[in-house]
N, C-alpha and C positions, 0 to 999 in steps of 0.2 A: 553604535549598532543597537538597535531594538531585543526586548529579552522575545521574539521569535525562535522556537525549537526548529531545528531541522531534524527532521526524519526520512529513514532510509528502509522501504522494504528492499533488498538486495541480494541475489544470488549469484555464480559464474553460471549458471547453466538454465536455458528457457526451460519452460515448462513447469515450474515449481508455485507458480503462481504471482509472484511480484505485482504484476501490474494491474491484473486482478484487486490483488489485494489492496494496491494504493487507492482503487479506484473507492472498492468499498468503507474502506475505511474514514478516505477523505470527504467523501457522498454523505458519511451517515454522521459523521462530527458535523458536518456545514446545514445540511438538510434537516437532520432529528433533532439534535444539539444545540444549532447556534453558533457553532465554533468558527472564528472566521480561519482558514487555511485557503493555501494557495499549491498550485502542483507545476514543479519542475520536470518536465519529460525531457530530459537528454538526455536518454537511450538513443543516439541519432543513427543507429544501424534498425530500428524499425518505427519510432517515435511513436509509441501505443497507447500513451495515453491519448495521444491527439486524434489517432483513430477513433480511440472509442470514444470521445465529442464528436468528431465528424459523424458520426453511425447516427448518436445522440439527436444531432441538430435533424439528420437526414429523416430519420423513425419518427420525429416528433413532427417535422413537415409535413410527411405523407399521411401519414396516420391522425384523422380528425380526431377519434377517441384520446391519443395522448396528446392534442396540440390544446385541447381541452383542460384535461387534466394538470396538465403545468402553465398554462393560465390561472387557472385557478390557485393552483400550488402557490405561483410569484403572486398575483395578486393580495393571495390572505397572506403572506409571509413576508411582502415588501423586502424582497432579499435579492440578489442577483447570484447567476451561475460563477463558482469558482473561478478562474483563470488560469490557465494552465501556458505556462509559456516554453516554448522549444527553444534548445539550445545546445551547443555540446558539452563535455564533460567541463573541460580547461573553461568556460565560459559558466560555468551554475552558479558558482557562488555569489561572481558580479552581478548576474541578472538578478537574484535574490535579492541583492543588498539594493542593488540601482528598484528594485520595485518598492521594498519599503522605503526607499527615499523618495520617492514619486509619491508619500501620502499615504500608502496601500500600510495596512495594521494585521497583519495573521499571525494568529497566534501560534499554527503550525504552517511551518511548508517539509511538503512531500520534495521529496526527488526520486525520480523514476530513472534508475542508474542501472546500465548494463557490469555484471557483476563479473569482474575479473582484477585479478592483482598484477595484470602484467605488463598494464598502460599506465603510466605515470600519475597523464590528468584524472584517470578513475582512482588510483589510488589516492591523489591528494586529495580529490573530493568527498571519498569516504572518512577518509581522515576528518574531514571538516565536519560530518556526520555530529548530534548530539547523542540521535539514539539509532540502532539499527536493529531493524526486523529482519532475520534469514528466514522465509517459507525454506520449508523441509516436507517431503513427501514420503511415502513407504515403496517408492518405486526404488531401484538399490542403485543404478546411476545417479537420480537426482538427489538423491538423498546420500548417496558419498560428497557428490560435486558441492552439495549444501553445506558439510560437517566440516569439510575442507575449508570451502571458501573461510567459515566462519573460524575454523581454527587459526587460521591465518591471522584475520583480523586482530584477532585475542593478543595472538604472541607477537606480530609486527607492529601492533598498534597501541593496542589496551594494556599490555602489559607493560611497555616500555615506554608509556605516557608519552608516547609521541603523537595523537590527537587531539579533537576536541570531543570524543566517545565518552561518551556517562555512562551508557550500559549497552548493552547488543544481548538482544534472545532470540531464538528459534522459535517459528512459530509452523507448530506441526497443522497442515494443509492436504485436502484432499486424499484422509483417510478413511478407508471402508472400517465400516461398525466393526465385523470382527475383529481387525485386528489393531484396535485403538488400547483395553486393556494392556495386551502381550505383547504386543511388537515397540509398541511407543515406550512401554518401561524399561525394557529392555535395553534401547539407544537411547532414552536419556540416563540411565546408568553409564551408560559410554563414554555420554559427552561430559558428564560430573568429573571422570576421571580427566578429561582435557581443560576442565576448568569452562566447561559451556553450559546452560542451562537454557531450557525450554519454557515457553507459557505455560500454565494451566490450561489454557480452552484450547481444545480442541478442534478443528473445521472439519467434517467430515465432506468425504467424496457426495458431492452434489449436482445435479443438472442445475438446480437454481441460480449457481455463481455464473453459468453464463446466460442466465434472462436477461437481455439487451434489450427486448424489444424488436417488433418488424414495424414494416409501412402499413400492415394491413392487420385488421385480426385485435381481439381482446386479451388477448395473453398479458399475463402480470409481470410488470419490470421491478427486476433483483441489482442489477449491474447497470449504473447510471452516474454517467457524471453532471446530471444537469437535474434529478429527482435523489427523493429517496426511495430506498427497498418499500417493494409494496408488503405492506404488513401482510398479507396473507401468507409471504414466502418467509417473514421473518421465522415462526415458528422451527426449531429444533436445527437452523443454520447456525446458531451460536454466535452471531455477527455481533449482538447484544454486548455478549459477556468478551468479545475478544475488542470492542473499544472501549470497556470498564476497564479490562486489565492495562491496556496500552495507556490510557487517560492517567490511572495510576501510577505507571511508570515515569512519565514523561512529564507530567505534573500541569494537566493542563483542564 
């Protein structure tokens, strides 16, 4: 097998941002960086990333300003759109492995995994995980359902070296300015006592993570699997500093 990282934003509970987050992450290592990766979507209870290429392909059809724009984009950059292949859980790994055997070289692949500890094939597959990202929010369902899931992982998995886990963090997602000091110290004083630990950066609650794009109209795309963030949204999204931190973690 190839030294390819697998990486896992993963949580049990929608909302927290998962897919969001693979989308930008993987967007801005391939598009700003260079970095070749690849994205597994077997979530196959809504398969989201694949939506949001479907959107992608659809916004950049209708829409002459961005059918433009990413002409432009592939032309100066001689690069082509990630690949994102659907699959179910019990089936990721193979598809993984059967794509870098097909010739395909990522340095990361994404898996876009519906996060629960209570189906076998999701469990083994996390297991197979190198590194996991849990989005955590300050809403107090998602953010139980997140501490959980992840505490799980820790003591089922990470602790009892029964994976292929290197490290797993939280990455706090979708919090209002105020309460990023107070609240976020707080719970991760919590989870130090569970033996969990959190990023440094911060995302704060933004309209920007869902700039997709329309068919019509100039509005600036942030969430793209086939562009990257338009720099004008980059500004105080912190997108920057949360694939510095992930890039150092994962060592890529």
């Amino acid at each position: 097998m190839s030294d390819t990282i697998y990486v896992a934003f993963a949580t049990q509970k929608g909302g927290a941002g998962k897919s969001t987050l693979t989308a930008l992450v993987a967007s801005y290592l391939r598009y700003v960086e260079g970095v070749e990766v690849a994205v597994i979507d077997c979530d196959n209870t809504q398969h989201s990333m694949n939506v949001y290429r479907e959107h992608d392909l659809l916004v950049t059809n209708e829409n002459p300003r961005l059918k433009r724009i990413m002409h432009k984009f592939y032309l100066t950059h001689k690069i082509k759109p990630y690949q994102i292949l659907m699959t179910s859980p019990g089936d990721a790994v193979k598809v993984a492995e059967d794509f870098v055997k097909a010739g395909n070289n990522p340095k990361v692949i994404f898996f876009d995994i519906t996060g629960t500890i209570n189906n076998r094939d999701i469990v083994n597959l996390i297991a197979k995980m190198h590194y996991i990202f849990v989005p955590i929010t300050t809403e107090t369902g998602e953010m139980a359902s997140s501490i959980s899931f992840a505490n799980n992982v820790y003591n089922r998995m990470i602790t009892t070296g029964q994976s292929s886990i290197r490290e797993m963090r939280l990455v706090w997602n979708k919090v209002n300015s105020r309460d990023k000091p107070r609240l976020c110290e707080i719970i991760d004083n919590y989870m130090e006592k569970l033996g969990l630990s959190s990023l440094d950066t911060v995302l704060v609650k933004s309209n920007k993570f869902e700039k997709d794009g329309t068919e019509t109209g100039n509005g600036a795309i942030f969430r793209s699997t086939m562009l990257p963030p338009d720099k004008r949204l980059m500004k105080g999204s912190n997108l920057e500093e949360l694939v510095k931190e992930i890039r150092a973690i994962i060592k890529v």
